[in-house]
SEGU-371079 format. One record per residue (C-alpha): residue in three letters; z, y, x. Coordinates in steps of 0.5 Angstrom, whole numbers, padded with zeros to 4 digits, always signed. Example, Ala and Ser with C-alpha at 12.3 -4.5 7.8 and 13.67 -1.06 7.14 Angstrom:
// SEGU-371079
Ala+0016-0009+0025Ser+0014-0002+0027
END
This chain:
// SEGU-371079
Unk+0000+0000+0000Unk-0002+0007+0002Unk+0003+0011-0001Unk+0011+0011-0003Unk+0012+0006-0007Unk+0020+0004-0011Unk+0025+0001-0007Unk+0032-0002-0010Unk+0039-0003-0007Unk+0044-0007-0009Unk+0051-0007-0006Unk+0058-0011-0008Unk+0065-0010-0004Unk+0072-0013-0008Unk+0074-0010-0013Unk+0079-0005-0011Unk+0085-0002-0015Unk+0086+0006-0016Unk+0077+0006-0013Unk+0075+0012-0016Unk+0067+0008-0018Unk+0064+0013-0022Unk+0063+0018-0015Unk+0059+0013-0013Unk+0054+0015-0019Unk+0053+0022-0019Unk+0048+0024-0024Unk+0048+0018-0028Unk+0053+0016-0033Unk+0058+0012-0032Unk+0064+0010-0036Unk+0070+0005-0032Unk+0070-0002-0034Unk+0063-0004-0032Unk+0060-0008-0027Unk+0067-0011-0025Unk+0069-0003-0023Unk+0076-0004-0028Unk+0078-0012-0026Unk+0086-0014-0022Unk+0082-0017-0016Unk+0089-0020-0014Unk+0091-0022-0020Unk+0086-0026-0024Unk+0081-0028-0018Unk+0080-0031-0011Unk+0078-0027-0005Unk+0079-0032+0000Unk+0075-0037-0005Unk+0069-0042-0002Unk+0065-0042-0009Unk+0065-0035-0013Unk+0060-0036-0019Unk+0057-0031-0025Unk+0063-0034-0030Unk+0061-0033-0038Unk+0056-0027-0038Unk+0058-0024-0031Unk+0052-0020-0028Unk+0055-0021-0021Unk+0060-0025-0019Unk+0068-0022-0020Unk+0072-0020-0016Unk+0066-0017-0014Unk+0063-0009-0016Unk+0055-0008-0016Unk+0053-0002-0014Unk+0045+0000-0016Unk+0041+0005-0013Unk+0034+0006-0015Unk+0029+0010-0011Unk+0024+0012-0015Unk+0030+0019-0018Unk+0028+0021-0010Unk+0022+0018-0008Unk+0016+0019-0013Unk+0011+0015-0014Unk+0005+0019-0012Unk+0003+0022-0007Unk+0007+0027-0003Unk+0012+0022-0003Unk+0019+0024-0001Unk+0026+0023+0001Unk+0030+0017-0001Unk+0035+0020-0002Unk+0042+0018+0002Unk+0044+0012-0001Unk+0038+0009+0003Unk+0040+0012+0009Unk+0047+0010+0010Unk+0050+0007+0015Unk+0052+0000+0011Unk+0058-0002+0018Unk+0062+0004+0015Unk+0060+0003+0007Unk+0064-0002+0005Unk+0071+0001+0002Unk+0077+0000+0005Unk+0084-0003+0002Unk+0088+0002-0003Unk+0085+0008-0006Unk+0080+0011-0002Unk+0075+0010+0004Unk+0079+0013+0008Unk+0086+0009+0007Unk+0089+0003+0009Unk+0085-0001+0013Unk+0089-0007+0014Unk+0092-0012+0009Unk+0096-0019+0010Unk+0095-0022+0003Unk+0096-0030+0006Unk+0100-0034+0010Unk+0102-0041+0013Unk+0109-0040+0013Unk+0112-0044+0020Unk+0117-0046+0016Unk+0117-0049+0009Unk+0124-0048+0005Unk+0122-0046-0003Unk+0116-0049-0007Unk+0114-0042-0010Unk+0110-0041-0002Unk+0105-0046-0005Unk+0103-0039-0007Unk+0099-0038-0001Unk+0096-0045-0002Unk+0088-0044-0004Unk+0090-0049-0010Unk+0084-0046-0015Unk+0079-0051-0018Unk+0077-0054-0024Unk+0073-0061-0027Unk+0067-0060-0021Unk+0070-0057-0015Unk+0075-0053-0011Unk+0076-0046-0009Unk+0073-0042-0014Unk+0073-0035-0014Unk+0074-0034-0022Unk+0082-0036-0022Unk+0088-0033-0019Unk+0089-0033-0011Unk+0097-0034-0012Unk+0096-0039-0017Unk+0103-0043-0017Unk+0109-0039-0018Unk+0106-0035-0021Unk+0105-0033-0030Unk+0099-0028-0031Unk+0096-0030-0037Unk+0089-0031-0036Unk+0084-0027-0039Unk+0079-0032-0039Unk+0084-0036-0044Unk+0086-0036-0050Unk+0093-0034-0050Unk+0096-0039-0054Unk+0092-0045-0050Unk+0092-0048-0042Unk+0085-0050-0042Unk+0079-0048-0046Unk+0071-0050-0047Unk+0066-0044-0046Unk+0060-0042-0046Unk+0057-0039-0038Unk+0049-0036-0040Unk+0046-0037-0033Unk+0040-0032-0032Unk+0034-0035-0028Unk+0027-0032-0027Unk+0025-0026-0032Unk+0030-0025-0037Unk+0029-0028-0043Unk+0032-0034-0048Unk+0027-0038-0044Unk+0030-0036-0037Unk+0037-0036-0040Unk+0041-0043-0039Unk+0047-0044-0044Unk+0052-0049-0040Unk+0059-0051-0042Unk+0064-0050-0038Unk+0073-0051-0038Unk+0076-0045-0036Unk+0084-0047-0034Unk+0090-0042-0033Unk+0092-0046-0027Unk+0098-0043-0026Unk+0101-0045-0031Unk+0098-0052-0030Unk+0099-0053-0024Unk+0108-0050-0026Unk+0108-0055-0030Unk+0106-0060-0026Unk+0110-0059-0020Unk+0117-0054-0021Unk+0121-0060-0024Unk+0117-0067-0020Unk+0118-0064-0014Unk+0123-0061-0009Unk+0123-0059-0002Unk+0129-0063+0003Unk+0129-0058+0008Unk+0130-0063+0014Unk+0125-0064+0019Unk+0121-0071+0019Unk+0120-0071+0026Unk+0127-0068+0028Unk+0132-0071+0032Unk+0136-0068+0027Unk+0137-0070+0018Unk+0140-0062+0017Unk+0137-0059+0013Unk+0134-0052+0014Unk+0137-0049+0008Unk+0145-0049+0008Unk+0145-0049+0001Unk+0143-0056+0001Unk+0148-0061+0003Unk+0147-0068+0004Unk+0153-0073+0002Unk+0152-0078+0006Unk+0153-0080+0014Unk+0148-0075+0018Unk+0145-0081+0021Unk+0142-0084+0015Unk+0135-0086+0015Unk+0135-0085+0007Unk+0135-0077+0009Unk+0128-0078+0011Unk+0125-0081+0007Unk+0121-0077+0002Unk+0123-0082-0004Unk+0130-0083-0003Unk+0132-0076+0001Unk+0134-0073-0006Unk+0139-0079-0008Unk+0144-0077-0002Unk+0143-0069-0003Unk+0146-0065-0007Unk+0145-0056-0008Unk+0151-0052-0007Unk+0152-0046-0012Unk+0146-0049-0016Unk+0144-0043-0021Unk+0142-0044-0029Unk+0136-0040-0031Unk+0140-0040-0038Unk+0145-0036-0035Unk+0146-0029-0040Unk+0151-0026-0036Unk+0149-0020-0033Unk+0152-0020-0027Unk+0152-0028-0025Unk+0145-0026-0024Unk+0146-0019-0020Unk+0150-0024-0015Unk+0144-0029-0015Unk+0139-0024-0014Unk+0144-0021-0008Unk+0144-0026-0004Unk+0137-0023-0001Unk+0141-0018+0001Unk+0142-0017+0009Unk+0137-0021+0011Unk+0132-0018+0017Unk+0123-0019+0016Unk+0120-0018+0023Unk+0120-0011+0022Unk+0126-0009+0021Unk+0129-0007+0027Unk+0136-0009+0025Unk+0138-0013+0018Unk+0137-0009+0011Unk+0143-0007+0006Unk+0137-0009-0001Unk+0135-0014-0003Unk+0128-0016+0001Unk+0122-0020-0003Unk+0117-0020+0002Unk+0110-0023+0000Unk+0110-0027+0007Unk+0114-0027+0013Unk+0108-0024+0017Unk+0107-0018+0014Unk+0106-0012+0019Unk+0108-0006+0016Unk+0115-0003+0013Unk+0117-0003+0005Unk+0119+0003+0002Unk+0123+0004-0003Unk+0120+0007-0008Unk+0113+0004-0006Unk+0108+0008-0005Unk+0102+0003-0008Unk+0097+0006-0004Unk+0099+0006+0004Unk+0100+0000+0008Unk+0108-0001+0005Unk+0103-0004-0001Unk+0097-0007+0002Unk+0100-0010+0009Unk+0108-0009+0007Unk+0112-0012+0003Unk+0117-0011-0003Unk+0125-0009-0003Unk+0131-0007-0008Unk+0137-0003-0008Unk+0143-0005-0013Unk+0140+0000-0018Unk+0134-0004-0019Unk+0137-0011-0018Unk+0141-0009-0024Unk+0135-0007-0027Unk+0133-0013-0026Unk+0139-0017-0027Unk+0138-0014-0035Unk+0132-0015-0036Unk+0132-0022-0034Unk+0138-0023-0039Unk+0135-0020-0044Unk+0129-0025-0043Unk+0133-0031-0044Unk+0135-0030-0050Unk+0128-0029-0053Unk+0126-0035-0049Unk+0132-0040-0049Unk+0134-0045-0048Unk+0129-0048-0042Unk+0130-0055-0042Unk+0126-0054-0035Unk+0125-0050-0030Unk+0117-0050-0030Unk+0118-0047-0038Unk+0123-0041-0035Unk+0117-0040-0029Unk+0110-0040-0034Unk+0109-0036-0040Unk+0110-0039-0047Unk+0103-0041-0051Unk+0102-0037-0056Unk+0097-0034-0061Unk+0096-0026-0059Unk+0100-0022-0064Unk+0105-0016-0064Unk+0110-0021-0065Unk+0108-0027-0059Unk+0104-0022-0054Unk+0110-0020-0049Unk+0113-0028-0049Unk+0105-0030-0047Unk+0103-0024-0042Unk+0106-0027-0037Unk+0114-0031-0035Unk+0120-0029-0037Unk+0121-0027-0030Unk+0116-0023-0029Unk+0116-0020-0036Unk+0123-0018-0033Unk+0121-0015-0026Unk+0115-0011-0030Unk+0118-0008-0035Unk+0125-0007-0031Unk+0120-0002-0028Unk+0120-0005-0022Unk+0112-0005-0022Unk+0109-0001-0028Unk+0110-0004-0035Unk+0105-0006-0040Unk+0106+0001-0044Unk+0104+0005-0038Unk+0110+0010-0039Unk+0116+0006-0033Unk+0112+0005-0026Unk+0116+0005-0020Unk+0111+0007-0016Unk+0109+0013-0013Unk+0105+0019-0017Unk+0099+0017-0013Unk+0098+0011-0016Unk+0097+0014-0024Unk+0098+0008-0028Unk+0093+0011-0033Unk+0088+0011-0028Unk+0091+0004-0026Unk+0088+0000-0032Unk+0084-0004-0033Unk+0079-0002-0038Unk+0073-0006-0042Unk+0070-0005-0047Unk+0065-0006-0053Unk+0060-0003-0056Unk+0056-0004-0063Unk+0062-0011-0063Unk+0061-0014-0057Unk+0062-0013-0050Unk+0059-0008-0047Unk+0054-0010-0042Unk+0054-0008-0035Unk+0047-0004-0034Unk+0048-0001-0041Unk+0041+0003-0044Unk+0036+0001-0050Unk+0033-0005-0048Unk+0028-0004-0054Unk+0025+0003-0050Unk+0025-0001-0044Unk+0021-0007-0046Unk+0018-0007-0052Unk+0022-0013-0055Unk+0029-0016-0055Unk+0029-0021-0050Unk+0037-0022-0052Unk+0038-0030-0051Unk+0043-0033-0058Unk+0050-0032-0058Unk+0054-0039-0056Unk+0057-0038-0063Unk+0055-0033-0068Unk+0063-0032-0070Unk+0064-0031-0062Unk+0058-0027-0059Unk+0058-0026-0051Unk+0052-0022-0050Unk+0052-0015-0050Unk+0046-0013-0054Unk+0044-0007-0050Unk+0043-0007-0043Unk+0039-0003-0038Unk+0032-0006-0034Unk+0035-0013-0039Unk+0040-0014-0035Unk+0046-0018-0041Unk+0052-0018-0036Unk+0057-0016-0038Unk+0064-0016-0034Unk+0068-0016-0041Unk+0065-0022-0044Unk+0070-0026-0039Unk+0077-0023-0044Unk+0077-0030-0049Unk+0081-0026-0054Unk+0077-0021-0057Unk+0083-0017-0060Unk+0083-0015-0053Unk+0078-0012-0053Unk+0077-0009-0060Unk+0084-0007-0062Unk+0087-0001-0059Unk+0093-0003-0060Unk+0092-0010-0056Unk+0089-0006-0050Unk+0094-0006-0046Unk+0094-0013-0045Unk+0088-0012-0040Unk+0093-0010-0035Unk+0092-0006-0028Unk+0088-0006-0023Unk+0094-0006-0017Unk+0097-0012-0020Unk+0100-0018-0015Unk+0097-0014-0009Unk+0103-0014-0004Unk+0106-0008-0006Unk+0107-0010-0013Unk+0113-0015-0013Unk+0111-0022-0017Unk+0115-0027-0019Unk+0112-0031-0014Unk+0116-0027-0009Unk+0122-0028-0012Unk+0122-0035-0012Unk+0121-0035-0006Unk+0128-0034-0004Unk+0131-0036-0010Unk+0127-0043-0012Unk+0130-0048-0008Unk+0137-0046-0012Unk+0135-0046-0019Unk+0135-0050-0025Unk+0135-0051-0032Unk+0142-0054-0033Unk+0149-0054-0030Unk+0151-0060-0026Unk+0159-0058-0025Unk+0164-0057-0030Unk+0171-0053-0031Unk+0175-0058-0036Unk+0181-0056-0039Unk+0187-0060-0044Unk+0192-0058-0046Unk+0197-0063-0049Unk+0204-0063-0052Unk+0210-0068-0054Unk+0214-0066-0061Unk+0221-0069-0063Unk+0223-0072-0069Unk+0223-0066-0072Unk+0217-0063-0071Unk+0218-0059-0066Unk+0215-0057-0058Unk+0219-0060-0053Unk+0214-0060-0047Unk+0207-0057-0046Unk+0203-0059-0040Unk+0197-0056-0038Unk+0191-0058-0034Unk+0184-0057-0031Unk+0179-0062-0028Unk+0172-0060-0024Unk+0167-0066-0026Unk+0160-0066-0023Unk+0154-0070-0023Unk+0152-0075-0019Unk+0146-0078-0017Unk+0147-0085-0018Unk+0147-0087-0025Unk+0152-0090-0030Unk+0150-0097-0030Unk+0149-0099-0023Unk+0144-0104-0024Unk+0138-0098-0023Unk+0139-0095-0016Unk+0139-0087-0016Unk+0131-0087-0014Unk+0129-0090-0020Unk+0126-0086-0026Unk+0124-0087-0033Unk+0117-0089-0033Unk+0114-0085-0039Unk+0106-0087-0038Unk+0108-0094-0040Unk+0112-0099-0044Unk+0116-0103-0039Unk+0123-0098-0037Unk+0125-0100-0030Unk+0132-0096-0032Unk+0136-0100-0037Unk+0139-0098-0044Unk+0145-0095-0042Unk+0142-0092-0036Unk+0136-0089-0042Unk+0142-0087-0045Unk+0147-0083-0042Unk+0144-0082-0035Unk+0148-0080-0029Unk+0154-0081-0027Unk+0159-0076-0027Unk+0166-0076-0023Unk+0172-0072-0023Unk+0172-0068-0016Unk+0178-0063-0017Unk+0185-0064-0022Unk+0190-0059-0021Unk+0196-0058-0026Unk+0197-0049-0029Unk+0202-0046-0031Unk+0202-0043-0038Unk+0200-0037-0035Unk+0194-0039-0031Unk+0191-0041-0039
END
């Protein structure tokens, strides 16, 4: 070709939080919401993950924002030609945006880890444990899966699983090009909660080490420090017991206030010298210092890490109090960690956003609450601007390149819905391009209810500044539990002479505790129920009443310690 001739760029970063995108389209129309410009990056996607795909009807794949620029605004195309305008002159090293809020901001970030030691469960957050019925690490679940309580937005609330419909663009776009392919999108996180808080734990000791102590003090063996049992990974929890267990029921303000403190004193690598709040770091590998107030914006939240004063840890401890009584009794401590399974309504929606401790670290204020009005973060992090923000146009959700395809085409390539009651596609969309970001919400009410839309959440959710249940976990989780395994027995007895009158009172309080041998001796401490078929290795008794319970401490009171 002789004379200047159209060109186009498409370039895609990671979605980042607080990223102003419509100054990237000057001149051109562009509302907030579109082309994954609104999406929580940290919270709903995997940015370390191996398969990133284009889930319902995305046009490029979350958590990755499409920047388009199209020559012919600058270049004509007839001749003398022109410029091409900046975007074609970049230098593309230097485009790619740095973490935080603006390109000229924080420039490193430490968001995984292989801890050196393994202590609680909950650092199974770092682990790449994304997957569904095909392959592993995908892009299009949470990158901190286990541990934590989000409700996915790709999931109707009140399920953990369900089948959807992904359209697959393929050549030119119409109904012929279009592949319509079923798909079942997982909430891992609850799933994989589920599976693991209450079927594992972590022993703590060595399997290679001289030594049978445990790493964590907290965890005591009952028998000879010798015993080979203590590194078997089957019989180690029947010699070991938790001192000061804690029971997630707890609704005392001030047991929990203790617990929670029990992070305080302790010194992260950056520390030059231990600290008097109560630390929560996403890793031991950070590499920065954690403010207090955090400013969500520099180094403290995107390579820093969290901490909290006795202000907030009250705060916390209310709030954690207040959401047992809404959710309890957990009867496991997997039903205390995920969110409860309900349908999006004003009554259930707090109990299925998220965990009872997350809900109660949000709306605690120690990150931003659901109505945007409580944030704990500086005033650089505006929580209106924060939020995530799909949206639907004429009923659907709006398409990413919004414009009448009509004008443009002639005709209405739009492919038919997946189901005509739940349409996925947008039905406008410029160049014909049907992606549609929005579409991955399941709950439409999301989407079209204004009094549901905060239900999409905030763009800086789970980065290391925003404090997650997962993080708390991480120093609390090898003591909780959902029961109380030490009791406080006290009886009273008296003797009454003929007339009916007390001539002697006695008093007396004795410590009982589980163990874990069972009743019947028949079942060694290590066998368990077998659910998945008819033939019980426990026996009737043992069925029944389960483990043993033995007196540990007796003593007799005075009248005046009743």
């Amino acid at each position: 070709m002789t004379r200047p001739f159209g060109i186009q760029l498409f370039n895609l970063s990671i979605s980042q939080p607080g990223f102003d995108y419509s100054t990237l389209f000057s001149g051109v129309s562009f509302d907030m919401g579109m082309r994954s410009s609104t999406i929580r990056s940290f919270a709903d996607f995997n940015i370390r993950a191996t398969r990133f795909t284009k889930p319902i009807t995305c046009y490029n794949p979350p958590p990755y924002f499409s920047e388009t620029s199209d020559s012919p605004a600058s270049l004509p195309r007839n001749a003398p030609g022109g410029e091409t305008g900046s975007r074609f002159t970049s230098n593309l090293l230097g485009n790619p945006h740095r973490w935080g809020h603006s390109p000229g901001g924080v420039n490193r970030t430490v968001l995984f880890t292989i801890p050196a030691q393994v202590t609680s469960l909950a650092q199974l957050q770092h682990a790449d444990l994304t997957g569904d019925n095909d392959q592993g690490s995908i892009g299009h679940q949470p990158a901190y899966a286990f541990g934590n309580s989000y409700a996915s937005p790709f999931i109707k609330r009140n399920l953990s699983s369900e089948n959807r419909t992904n359209y697959i663009v393929i050549g030119i776009n119409d109904q012929s090009g279009a592949r319509r392919e079923v798909k079942r999108f997982y909430d891992i996180s609850y799933l994989l909660n589920a599976s693991v808080w209450d079927t594992y734990f972590l022993s703590t000791i060595v399997s290679n080490s001289n030594s049978a102590t445990p790493q964590i003090p907290a965890i005591m063996p009952i028998t000879r420090s010798d015993d080979p049992d203590l590194k078997d990974p089957v019989l180690a929890a029947t010699k070991l017991l938790v001192h000061g267990g804690f029971n997630v029921n707890s609704t005392d303000k001030n047991a929990w206030k203790a617990f929670l403190a029990s992070a305080k004193h302790l010194q992260h690598r950056t520390d030059s010298s231990p600290s008097s709040q109560a630390t929560f770091p996403r890793s031991l590998e950070q590499i920065s210092l954690a403010n207090n107030p955090p400013s969500g914006t520099q180094n403290d939240s995107f390579s820093g890490f969290r901490r909290l004063n006795d202000a907030q840890l009250d705060a916390l401890a209310t709030e954690i109090c207040r959401q047992v009584r809404l959710r309890g009794p957990f009867t496991s401590v997997s039903q205390f960690v995920n969110r409860t399974l309900a349908t999006l309504d004003s009554r259930t929606r707090a109990l299925s956003r998220s965990g009872a401790l997350q809900t109660a670290i949000d709306e605690g204020g120690l990150n931003i609450n659901n109505a945007g009005n409580r944030s704990i973060f500086s005033a650089a992090l505006n929580p209106t601007r924060d939020r995530v923000t799909f949206q639907t146009k004429n009923g659907l959700p709006r398409s990413d390149f919004d414009g009448p395809i009509e004008t443009l085409w002639g005709r209405n390539f739009r492919p038919a819905d997946a189901l005509s009651s739940m349409p996925d596609w947008g039905n406008t969309s410029d160049g014909g391009h049907y992606g549609s970001v929005a579409s991955i919400i399941s709950d439409r009410q999301i989407l079209d209810d204004p009094a549901f839309r905060t239900e999409q959440g905030f763009r800086s959710t789970n980065i290391p500044g925003w404090l997650t249940q997962a993080d708390v976990l991480q120093v609390i989780g090898p003591s909780i539990t959902a029961r109380s395994d030490t009791f406080r027995i006290r009886t009273y007895g008296e003797s009454i002479n003929a007339a009916g009158q007390v001539v002697a009172r006695a008093y007396c309080e004795a410590i009982v505790q589980r163990f874990p041998d069972y009743v019947d001796p028949q079942n060694l401490a290590h066998e368990r129920e077998n659910l998945s078929t008819t033939a019980n290795e426990l026996t009737p008794i043992n069925l029944t009443y389960g483990r043993k319970f033995e007196i540990v401490s007796f003593r007799w009171l005075t009248p005046e310690e009743v």
